[in-house]
Backbone as a printed PyTorch tensor [residue, N CA C, xyz], in Angstrom:
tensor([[[ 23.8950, -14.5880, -14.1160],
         [ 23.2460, -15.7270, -13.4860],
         [ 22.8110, -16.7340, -14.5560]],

        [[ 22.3770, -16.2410, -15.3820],
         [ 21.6830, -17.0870, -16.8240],
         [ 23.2560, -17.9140, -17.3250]],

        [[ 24.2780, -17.3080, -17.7190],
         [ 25.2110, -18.0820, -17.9510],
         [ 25.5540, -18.8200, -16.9180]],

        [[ 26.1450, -18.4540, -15.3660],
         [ 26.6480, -18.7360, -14.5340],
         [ 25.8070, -20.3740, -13.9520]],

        [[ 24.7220, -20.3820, -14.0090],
         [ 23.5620, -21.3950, -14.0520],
         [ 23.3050, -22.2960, -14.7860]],

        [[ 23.7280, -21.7020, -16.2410],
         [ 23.3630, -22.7130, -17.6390],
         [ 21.7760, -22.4410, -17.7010]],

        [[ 21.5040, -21.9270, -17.6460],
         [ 20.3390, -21.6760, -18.4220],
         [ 19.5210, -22.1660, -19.6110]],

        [[ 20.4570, -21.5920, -20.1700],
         [ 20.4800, -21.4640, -22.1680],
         [ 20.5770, -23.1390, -22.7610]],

        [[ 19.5910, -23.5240, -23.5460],
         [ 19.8370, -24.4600, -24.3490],
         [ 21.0820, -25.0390, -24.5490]],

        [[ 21.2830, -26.1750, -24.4340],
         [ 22.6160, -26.8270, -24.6210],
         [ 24.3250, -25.8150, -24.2220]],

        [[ 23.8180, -25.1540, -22.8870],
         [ 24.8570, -25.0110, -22.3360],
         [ 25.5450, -23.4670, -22.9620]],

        [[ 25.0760, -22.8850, -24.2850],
         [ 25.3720, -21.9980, -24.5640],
         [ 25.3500, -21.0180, -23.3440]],

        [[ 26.5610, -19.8680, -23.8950],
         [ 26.0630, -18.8220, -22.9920],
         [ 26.5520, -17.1530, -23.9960]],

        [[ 26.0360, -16.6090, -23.3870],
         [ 26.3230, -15.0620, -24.0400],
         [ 27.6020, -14.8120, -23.7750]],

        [[ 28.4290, -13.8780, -24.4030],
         [ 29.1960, -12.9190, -24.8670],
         [ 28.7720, -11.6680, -23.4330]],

        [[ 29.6290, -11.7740, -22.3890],
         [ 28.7090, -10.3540, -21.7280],
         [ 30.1340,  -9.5100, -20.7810]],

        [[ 29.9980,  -8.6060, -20.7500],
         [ 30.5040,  -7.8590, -19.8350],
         [ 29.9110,  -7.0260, -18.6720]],

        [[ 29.7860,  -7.2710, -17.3220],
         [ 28.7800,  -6.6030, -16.4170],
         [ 29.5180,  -5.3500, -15.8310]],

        [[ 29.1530,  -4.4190, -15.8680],
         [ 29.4940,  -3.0020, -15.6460],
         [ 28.6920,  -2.6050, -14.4400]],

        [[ 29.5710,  -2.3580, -13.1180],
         [ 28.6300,  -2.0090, -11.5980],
         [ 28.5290,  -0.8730, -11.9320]],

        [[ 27.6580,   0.2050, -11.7040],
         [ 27.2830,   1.4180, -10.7250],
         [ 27.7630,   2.1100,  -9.5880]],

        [[ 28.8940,   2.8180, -10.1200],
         [ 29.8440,   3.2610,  -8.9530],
         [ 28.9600,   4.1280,  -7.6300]],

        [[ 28.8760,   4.0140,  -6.6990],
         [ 28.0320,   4.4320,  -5.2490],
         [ 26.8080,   4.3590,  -5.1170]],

        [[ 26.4770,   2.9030,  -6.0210],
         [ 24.8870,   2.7400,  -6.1320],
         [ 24.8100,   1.8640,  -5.0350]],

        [[ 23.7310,   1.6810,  -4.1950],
         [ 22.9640,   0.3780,  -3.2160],
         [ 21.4350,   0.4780,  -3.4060]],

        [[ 21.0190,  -0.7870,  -2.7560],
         [ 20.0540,  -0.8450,  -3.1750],
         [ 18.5080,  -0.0980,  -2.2280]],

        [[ 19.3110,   1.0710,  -1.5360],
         [ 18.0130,   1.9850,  -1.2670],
         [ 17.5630,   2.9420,  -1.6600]],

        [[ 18.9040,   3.0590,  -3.0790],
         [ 18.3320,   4.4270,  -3.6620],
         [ 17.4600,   4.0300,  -4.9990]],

        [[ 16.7270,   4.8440,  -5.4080],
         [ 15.6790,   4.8580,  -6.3520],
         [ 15.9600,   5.6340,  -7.6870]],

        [[ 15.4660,   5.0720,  -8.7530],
         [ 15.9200,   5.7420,  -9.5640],
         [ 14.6340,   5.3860, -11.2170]],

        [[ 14.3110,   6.8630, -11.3920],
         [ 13.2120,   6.7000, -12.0660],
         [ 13.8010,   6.4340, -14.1340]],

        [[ 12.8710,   5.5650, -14.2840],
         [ 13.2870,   5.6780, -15.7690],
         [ 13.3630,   6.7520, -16.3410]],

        [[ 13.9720,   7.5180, -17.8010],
         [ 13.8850,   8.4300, -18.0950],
         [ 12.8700,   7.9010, -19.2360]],

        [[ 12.9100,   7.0280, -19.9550],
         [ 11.4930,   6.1800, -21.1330],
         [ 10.8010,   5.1500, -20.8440]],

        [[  9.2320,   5.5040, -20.6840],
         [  8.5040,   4.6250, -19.9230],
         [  8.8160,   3.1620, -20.8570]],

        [[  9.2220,   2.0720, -20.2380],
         [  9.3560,   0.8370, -20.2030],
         [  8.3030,  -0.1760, -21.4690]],

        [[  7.0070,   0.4480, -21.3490],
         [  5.6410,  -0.0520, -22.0660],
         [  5.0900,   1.2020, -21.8630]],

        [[  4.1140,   1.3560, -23.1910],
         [  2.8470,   2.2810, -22.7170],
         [  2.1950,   2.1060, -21.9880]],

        [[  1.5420,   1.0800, -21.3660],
         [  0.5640,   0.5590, -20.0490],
         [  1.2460,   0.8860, -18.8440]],

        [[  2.8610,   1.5120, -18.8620],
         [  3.8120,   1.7270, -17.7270],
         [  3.9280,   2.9220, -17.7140]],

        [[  3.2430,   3.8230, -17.7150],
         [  3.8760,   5.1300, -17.3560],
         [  4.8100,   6.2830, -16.8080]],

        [[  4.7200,   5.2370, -15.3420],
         [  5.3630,   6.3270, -14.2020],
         [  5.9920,   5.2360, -13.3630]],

        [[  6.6290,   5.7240, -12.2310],
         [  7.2260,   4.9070, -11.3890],
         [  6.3620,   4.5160, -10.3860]],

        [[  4.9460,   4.8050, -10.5060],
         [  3.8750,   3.9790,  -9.7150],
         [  3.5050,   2.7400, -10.1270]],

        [[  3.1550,   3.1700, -11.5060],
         [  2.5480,   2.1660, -12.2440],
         [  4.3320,   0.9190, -12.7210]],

        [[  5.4700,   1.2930, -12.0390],
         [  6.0040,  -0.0860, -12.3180],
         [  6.3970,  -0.6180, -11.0730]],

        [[  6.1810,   0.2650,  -9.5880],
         [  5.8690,   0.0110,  -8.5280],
         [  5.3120,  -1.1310,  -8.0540]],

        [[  3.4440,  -0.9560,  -9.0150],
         [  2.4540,  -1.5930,  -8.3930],
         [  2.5210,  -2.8950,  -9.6820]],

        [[  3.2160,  -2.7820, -10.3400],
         [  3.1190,  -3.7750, -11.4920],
         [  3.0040,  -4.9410, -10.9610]],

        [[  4.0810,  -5.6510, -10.5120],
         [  4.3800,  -7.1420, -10.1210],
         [  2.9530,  -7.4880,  -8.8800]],

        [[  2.4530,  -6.6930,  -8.0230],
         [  1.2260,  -7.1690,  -7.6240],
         [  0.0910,  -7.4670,  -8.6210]],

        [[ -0.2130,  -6.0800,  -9.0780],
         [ -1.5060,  -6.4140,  -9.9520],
         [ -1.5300,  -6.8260, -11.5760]],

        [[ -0.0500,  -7.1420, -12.1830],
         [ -0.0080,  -7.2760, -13.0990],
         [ -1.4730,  -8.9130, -13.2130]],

        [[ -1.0470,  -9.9820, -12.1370],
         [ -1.6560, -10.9950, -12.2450],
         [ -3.6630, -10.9410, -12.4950]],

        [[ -3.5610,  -9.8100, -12.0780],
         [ -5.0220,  -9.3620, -12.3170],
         [ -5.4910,  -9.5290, -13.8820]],

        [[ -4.4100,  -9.3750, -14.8420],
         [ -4.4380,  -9.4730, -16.1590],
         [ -4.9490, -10.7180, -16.6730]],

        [[ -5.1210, -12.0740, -15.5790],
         [ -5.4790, -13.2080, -15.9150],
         [ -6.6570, -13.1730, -14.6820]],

        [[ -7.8660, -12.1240, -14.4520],
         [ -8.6860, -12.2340, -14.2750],
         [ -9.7690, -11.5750, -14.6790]],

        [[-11.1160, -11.2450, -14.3430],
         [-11.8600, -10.2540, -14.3800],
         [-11.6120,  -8.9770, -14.3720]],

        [[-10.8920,  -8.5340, -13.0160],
         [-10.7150,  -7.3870, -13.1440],
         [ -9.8300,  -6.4280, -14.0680]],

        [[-10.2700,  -5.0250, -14.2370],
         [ -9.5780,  -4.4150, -14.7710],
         [ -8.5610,  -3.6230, -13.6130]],

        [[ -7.0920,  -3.2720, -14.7040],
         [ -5.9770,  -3.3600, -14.2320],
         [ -6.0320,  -1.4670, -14.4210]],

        [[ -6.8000,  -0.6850, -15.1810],
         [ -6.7650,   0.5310, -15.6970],
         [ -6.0430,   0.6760, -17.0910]],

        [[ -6.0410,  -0.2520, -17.9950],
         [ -5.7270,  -0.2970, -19.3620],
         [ -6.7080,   0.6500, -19.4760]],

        [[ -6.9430,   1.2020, -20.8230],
         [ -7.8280,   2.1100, -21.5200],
         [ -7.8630,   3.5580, -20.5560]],

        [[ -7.0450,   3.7110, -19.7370],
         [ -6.9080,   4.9340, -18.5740],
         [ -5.3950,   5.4930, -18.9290]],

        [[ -5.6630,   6.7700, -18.5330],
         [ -4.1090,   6.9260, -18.5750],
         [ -3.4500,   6.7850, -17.2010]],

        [[ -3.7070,   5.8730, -16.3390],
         [ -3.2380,   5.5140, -15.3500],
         [ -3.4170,   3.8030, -15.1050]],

        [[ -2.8190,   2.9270, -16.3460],
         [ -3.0230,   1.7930, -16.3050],
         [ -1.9190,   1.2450, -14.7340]],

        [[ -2.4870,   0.3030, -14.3080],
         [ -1.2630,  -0.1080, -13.4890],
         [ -1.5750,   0.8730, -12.0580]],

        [[ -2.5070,   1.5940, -11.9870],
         [ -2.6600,   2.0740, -10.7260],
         [ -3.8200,   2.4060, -10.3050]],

        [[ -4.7410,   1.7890, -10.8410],
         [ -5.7180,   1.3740,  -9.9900],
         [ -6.3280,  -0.2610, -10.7110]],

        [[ -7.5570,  -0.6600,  -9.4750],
         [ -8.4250,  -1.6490, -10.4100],
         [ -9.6840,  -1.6070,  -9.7590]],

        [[-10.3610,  -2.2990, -10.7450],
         [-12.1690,  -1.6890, -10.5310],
         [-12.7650,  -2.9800, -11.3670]],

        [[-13.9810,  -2.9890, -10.9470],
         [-14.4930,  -3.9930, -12.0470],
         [-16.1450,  -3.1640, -11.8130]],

        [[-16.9940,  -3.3080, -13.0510],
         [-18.3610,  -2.7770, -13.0080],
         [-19.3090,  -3.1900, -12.1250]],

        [[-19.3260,  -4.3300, -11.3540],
         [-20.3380,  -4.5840, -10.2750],
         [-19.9190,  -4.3970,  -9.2370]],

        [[-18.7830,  -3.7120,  -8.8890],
         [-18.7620,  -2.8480,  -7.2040],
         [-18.6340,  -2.1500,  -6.8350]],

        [[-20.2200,  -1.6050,  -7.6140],
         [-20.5770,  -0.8650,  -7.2640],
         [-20.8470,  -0.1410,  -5.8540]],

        [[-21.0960,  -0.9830,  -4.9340],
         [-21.3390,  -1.1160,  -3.2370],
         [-20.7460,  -0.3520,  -2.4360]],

        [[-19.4580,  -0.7850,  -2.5530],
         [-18.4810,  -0.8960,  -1.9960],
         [-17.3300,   0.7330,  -2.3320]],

        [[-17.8390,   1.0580,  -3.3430],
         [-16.3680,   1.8390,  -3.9320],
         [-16.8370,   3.4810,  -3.9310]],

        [[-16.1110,   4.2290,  -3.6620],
         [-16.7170,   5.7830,  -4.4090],
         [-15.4370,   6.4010,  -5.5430]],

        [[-14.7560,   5.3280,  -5.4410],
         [-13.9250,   5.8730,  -6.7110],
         [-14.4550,   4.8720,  -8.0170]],

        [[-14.5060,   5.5020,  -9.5720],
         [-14.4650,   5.0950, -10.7500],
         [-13.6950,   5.4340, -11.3050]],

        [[-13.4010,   4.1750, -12.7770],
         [-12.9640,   4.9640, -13.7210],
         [-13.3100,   3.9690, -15.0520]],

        [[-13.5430,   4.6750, -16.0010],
         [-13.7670,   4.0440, -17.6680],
         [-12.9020,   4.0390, -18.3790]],

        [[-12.8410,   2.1560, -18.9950],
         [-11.7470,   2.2660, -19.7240],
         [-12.1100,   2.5110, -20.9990]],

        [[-11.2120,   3.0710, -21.8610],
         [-11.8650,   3.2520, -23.2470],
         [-10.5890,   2.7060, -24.0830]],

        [[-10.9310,   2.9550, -25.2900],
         [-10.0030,   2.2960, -26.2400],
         [ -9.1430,   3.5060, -26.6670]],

        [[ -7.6340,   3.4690, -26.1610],
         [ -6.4550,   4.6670, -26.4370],
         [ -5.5480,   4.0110, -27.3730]],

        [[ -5.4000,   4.5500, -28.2760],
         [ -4.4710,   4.0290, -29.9530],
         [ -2.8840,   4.2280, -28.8780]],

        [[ -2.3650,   3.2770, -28.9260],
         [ -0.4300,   3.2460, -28.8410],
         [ -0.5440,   2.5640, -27.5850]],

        [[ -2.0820,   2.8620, -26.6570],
         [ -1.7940,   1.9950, -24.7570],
         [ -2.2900,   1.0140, -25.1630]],

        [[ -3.2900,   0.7540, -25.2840],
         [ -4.6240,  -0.3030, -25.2200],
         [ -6.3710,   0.2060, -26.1030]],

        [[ -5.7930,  -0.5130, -27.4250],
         [ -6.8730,  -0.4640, -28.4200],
         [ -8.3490,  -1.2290, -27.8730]],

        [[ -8.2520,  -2.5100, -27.5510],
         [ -9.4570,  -3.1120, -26.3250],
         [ -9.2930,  -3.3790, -25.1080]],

        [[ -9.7690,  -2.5410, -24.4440],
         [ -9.1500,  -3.0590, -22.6390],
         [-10.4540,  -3.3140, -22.2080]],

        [[ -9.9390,  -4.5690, -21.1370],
         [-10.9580,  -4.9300, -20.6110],
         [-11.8060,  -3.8600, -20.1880]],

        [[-13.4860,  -4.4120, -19.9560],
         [-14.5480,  -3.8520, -19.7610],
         [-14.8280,  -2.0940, -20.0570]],

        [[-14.1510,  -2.1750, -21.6460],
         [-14.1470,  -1.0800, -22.4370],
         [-15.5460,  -0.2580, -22.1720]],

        [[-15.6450,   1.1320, -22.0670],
         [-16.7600,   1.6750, -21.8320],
         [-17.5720,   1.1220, -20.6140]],

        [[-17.5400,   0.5600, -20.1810],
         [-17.6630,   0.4330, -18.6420],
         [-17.5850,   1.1220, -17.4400]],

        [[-18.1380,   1.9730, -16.5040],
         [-17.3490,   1.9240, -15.4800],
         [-17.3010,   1.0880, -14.7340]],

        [[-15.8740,   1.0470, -14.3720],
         [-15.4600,   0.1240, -13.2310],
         [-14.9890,   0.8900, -11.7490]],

        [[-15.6060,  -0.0080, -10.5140],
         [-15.4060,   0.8290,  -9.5510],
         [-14.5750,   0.1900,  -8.7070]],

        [[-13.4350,   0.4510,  -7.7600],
         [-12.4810,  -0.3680,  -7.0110],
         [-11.4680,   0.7080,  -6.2850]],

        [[-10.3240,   0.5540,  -6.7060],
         [ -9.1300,   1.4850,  -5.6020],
         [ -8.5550,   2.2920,  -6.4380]],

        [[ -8.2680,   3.3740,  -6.0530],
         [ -6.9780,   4.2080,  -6.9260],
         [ -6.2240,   4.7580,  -6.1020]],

        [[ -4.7640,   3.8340,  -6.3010],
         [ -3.5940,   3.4250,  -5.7150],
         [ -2.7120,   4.7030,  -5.6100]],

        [[ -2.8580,   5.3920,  -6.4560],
         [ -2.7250,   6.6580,  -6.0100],
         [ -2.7790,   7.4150,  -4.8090]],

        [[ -3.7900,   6.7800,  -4.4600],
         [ -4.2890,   8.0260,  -2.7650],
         [ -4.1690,   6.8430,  -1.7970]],

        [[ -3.6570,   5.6070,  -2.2370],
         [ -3.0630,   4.4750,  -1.0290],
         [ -1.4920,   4.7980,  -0.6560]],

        [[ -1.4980,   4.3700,   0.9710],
         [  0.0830,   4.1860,   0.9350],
         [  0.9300,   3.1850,  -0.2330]],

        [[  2.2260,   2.9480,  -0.7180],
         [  2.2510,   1.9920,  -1.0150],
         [  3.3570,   1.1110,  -0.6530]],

        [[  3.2900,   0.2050,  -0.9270],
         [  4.4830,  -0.6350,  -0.0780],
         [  5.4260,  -1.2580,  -1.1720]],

        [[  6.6170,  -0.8580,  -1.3120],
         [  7.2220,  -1.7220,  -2.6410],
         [  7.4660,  -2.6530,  -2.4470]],

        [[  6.6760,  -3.9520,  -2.4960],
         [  6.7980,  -5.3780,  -1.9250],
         [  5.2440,  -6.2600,  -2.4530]],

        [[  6.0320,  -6.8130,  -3.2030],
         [  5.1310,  -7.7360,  -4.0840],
         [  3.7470,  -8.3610,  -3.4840]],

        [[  2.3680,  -8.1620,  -3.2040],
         [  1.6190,  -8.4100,  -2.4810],
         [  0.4490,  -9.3690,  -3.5900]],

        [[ -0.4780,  -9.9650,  -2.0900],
         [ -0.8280, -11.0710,  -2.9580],
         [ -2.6070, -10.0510,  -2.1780]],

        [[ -2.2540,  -9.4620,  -1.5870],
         [ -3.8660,  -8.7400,  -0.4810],
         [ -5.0030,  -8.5840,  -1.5850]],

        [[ -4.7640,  -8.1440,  -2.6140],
         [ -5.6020,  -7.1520,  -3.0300],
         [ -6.1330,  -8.1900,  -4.1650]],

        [[ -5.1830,  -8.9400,  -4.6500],
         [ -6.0840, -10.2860,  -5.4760],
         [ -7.1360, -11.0560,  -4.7410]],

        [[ -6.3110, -11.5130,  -3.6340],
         [ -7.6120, -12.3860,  -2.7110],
         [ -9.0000, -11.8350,  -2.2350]],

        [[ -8.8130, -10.5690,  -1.9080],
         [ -9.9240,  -9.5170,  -1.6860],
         [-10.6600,  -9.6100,  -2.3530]],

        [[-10.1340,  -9.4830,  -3.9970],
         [-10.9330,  -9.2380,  -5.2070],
         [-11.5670, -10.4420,  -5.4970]],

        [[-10.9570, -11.6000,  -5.3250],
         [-11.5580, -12.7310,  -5.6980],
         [-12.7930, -13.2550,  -4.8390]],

        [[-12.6640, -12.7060,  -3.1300],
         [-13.5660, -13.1970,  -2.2200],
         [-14.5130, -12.4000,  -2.6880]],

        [[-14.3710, -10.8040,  -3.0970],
         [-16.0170, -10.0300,  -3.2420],
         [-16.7920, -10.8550,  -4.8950]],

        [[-15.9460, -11.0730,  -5.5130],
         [-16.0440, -11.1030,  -6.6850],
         [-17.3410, -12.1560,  -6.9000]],

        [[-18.8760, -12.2340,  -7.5370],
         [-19.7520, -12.8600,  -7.1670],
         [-19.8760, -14.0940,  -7.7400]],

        [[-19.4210, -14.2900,  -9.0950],
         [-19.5070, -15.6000,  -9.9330],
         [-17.7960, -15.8980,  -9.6970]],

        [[-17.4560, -17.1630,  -8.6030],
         [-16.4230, -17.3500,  -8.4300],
         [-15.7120, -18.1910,  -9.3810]],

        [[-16.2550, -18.8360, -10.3620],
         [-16.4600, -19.3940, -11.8210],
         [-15.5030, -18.7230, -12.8770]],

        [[-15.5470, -17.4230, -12.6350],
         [-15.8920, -16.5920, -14.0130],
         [-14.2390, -15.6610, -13.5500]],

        [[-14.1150, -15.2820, -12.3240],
         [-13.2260, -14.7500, -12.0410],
         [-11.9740, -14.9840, -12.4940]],

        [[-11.3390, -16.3660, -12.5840],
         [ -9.7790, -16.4770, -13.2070],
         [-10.2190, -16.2400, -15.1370]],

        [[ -9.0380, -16.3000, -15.5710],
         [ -9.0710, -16.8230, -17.1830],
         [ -7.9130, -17.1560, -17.5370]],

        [[ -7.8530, -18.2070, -18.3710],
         [ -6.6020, -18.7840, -18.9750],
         [ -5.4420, -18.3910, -19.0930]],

        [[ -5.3150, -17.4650, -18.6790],
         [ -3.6820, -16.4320, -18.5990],
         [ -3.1860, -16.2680, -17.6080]],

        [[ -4.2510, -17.0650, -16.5020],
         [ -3.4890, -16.3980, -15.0210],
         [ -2.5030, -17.8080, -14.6930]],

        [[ -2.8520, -18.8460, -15.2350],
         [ -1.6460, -19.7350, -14.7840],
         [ -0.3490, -19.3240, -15.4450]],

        [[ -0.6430, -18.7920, -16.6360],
         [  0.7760, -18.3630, -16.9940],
         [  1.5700, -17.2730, -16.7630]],

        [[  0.5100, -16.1250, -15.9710],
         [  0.8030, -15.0140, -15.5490],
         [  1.8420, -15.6890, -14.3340]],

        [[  1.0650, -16.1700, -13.4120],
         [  1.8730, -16.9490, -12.0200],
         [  2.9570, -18.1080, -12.3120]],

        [[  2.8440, -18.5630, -13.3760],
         [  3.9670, -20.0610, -14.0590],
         [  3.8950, -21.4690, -12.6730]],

        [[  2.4170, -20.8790, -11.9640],
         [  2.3670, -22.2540, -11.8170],
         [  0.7360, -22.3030, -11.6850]],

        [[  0.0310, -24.1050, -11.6740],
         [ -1.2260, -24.0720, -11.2520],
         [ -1.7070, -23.6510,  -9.9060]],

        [[ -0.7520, -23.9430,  -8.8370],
         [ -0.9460, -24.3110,  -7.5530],
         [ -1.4650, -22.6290,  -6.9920]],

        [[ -0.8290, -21.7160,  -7.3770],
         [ -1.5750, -19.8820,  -7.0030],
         [ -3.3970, -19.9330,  -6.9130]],

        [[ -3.7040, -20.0250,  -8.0830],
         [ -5.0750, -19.5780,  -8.2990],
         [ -5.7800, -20.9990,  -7.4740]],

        [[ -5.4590, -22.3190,  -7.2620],
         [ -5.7820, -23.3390,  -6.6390],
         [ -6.2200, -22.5020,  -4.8070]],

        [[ -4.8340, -22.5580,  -4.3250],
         [ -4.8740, -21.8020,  -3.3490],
         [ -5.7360, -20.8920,  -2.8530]],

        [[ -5.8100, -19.7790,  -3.9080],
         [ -7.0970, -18.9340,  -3.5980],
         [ -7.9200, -19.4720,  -4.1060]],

        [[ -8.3810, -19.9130,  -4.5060],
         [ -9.8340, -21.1830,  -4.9940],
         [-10.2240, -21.7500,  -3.1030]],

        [[ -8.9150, -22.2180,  -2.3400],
         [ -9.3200, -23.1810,  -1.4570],
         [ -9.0110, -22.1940,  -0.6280]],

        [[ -9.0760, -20.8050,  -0.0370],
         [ -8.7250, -19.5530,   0.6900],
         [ -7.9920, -19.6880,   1.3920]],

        [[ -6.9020, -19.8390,   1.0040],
         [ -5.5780, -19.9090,   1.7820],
         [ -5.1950, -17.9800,   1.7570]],

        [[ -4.8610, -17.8700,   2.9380],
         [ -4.3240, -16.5730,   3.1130],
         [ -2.6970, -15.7460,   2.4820]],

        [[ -2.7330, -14.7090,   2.5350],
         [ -1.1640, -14.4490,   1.7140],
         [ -0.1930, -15.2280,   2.9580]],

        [[ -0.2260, -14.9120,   3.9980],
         [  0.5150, -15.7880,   4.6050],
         [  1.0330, -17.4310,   4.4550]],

        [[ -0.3470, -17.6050,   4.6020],
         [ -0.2400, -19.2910,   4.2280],
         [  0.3420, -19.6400,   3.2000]],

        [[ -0.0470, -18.5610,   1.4840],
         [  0.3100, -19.1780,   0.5370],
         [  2.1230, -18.6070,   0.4140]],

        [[  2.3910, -17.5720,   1.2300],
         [  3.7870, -17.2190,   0.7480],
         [  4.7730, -18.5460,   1.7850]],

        [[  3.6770, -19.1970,   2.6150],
         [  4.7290, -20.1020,   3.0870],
         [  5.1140, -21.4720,   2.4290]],

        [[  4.3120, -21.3010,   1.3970],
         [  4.3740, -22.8810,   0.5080],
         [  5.7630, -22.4120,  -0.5290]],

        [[  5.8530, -21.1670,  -0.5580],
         [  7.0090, -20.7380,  -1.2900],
         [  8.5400, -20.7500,  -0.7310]],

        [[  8.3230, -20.5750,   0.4340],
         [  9.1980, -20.6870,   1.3990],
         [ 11.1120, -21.3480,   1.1180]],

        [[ 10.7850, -22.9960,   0.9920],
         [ 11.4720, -23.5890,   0.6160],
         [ 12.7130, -23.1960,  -0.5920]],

        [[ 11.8170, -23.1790,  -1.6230],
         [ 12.5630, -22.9330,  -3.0300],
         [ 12.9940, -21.2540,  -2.9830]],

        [[ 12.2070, -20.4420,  -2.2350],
         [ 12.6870, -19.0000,  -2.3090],
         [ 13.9630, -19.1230,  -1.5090]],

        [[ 14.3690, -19.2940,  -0.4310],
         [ 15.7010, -20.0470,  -0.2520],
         [ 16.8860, -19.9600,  -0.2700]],

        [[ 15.8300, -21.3520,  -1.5040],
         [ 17.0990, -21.9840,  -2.1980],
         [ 17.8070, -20.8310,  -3.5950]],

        [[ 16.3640, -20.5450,  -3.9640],
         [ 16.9110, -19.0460,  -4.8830],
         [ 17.9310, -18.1810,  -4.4050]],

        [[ 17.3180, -17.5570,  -3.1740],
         [ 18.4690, -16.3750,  -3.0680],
         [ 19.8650, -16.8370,  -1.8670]],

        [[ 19.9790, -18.7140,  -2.1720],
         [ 21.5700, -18.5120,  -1.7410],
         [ 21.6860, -18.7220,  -3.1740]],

        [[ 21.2710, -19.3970,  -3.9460],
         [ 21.9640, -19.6060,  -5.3420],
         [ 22.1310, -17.9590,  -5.8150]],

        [[ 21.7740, -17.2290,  -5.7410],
         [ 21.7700, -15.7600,  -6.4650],
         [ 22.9720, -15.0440,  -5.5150]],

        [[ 23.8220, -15.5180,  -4.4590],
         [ 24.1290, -14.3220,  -3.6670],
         [ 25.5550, -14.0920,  -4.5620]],

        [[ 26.3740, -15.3160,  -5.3200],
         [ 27.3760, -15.5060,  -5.9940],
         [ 27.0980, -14.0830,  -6.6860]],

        [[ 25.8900, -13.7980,  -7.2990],
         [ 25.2990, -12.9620,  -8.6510],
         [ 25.3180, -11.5210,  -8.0720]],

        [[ 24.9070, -11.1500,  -6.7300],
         [ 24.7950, -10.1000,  -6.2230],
         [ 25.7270,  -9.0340,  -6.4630]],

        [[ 25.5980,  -8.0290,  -7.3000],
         [ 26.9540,  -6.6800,  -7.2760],
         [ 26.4720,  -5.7760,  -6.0320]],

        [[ 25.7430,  -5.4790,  -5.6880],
         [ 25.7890,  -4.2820,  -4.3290],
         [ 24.6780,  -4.7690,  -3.0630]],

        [[ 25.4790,  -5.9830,  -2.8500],
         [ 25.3970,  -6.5870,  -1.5310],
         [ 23.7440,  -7.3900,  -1.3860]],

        [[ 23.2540,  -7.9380,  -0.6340],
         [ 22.0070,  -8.7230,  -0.4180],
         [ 20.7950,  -7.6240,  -0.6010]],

        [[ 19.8580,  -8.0400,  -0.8160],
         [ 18.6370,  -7.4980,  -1.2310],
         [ 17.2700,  -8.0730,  -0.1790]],

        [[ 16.6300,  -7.2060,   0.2190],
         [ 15.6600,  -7.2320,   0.9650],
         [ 14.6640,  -8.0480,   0.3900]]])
C-alpha cells in the first residue's frame, strides 16, 4: 500500500516481495511467539493496546510498572468507585518511571472483563467524565497519540463514542475502498 499509494518521499518506493499465508483468513488468531515490546506481554495486552494505548497521553495509568501493563488502568483518586488496585513501581527492561510510580492506583482489570477486539473509545470518556480536575487530565502526547486535535476537543465538548466515530465516518470510507486493491485474504471487519 505504502508503495502502491506513493507514500515515500519523492515517489521512492521499496524493493518488496509479499508472501500470502497459505489457508490463513482473517478469523483465525494467532499469538506471537516474542512479545512485540516489554510493556506487551501477552495477547491481551496487544488486544487492549489500540484502545488504551491513548491513555498514555493522559493521567491515567495504563499498568506500566506492573507486570500486566496494557491490561488494566487505575489512577490514585478512585478510590470510590473501584475494589480492584494495583502499584506501579519502577521494573528495569518494562518501565524504569511509570506513571504514578508507588502509588496505588484504583480502576479496571481487563482481565476479568469480557473483551471485545474492536478499537473502543468507552473507557477514555468514562475516565475523563470521573476524572476531577478536567484541566489536568489530557497531556501533550495525546494529540499525537490520536494525530489529530479534533479527539480530545470532542471529549472536552462530550460528544459520545457514537457521535465521535461518526465524524470519522467519511474518510474511513474512503480508506478502506482505497485499501481493498491491498487486501490478500479478502475484506476485513
Amino acid at each position: 500500500m505504502i508503495n502502491g499509494e506513493k507514500w515515500l518521499d519523492n515517489g521512492i518506493s521499496c524493493d518488496l516481495t509479499v508472501i500470502s499465508v497459505e489457508n490463513y483468513d482473517h478469523t483465525m488468531t494467532y499469538s506471537l511467539p516474542v512479545k512485540p515490546s516489554p510493556n506487551l506481554p501477552n495477547d491481551l495486552s496487544i488486544a487492549l493496546y489500540p484502545s488504551l494505548c491513548l491513555f498514555e497521553g493522559t493521567d491515567i495509568s495504563v499498568g506500566r510498572g506492573t507486570y500486566a501493563p496494557f491490561q488494566q488502568i487505575g489512577h490514585p483518586d478512585f478510590t470510590a468507585d473501584s475494589s480492584y488496585s494495583f502499584t506501579p513501581v519502577s521494573i528495569d527492561g518494562m518501565s524504569k518511571y511509570p506513571k504514578h510510580q508507588d502509588e496505588k492506583c484504583y480502576g479496571i482489570n481487563f482481565s476479568k472483563e469480557p473483551i471485545v477486539r474492536k478499537f473502543t473509545l468507552k473507557y477514555l470518556i468514562e475516565y475523563y467524565h470521573k476524572y476531577e480536575d478536567k484541566d489536568k487530565f489530557f497531556n501533550n502526547f495525546f494529540k499525537k497519540l490520536a494525530g489529530i486535535d479534533q479527539l480530545e476537543q470532542q471529549i472536552k465538548d462530550g460528544l459520545t463514542e457514537e457521535e465521535i466515530r461518526a465524524t470519522w465516518e467519511e474518510d474511513l470510507e474512503a480508506y478502506k475502498e482505497m485499501r481493498n486493491k491491498y487486501l490478500l485474504y479478502g475484506d476485513i471487519e
